[in-house]
Every structure is written in structure tokens, then in C-alpha cells.
C-alpha positions, 0 to 999 in steps of 0.5 A: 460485495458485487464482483466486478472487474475491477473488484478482482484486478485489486483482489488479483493485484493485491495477490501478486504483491504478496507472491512477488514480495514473498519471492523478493524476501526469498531471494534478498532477506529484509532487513529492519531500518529506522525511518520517519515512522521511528519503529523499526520496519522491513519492507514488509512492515513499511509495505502493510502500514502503506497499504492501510494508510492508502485505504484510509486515505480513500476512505477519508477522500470519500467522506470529505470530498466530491473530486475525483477518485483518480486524485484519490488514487494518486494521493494514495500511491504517493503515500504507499511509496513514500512510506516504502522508501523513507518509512 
């Protein structure tokens, strides 16, 4: 893998999810919930199956498609946020 910029924004904003999630489980505890997945997820569950499902997203943007990686990437953070919420 070439490390680009952009390659180490994600790696960099990826870290400081994980710092700032671990200080928001610090400070308010989370609690587990049964959303539209029907298993009981914390925020942290629902945030990993999110950022996996994105990923796939991507990936399946990129195999079937020629449009644009910026409706991809949209596509994407509407599937990490739902998940979050309602998940």
C-alpha cells in the first residue's frame, strides 16, 4: 500500500474514532440496546458493524459501478450513521 495522504487521513481519522469512543465510554458507559439488527449492540458493536458494512459498500461500488466515489462515499456514511442510530 503506497502511503499517500489521503491513505493516512483515513488511518489518522480512524485512530481518533477509537481515542475519542474510548473516552466517550469512559466518561458515559454504554449501554447494550435491541435495534433493527436484533442482537443486542453498545455503540461500539453498532459503530464496528458500520464501519464493516461501509467498507463493503465501497468495495461493491467499485465492482459494479463507474460513478463517482464521492456518491459511494455518501452512500456509505448514511449506512455508518443509521446503523449508529437505529441499529
Amino acid at each position: 500500500m503506497v502511503w499517500t495522504a489521503p491513505t493516512a487521513l483515513v488511518f489518522a481519522g480512524l485512530g481518533l474514532l477509537l481515542c475519542v469512543m474510548a473516552v466517550w465510554a469512559r466518561v458515559s458507559p454504554p449501554v447494550a440496546r435491541r435495534g433493527f439488527l436484533r442482537i443486542e449492540t453498545d455503540r461500539g458493536d453498532r459503530l464496528y458493524i458500520g464501519l464493516i458494512s461501509a467498507a463493503v459498500v465501497l468495495a461493491l461500488w467499485i465492482a459494479v459501478t463507474d460513478l463517482s466515489m464521492w456518491a459511494a462515499l455518501g452512500v456509505a456514511l448514511l449506512v455508518v450513521v443509521v446503523i449508529g442510530i437505529w441499529g
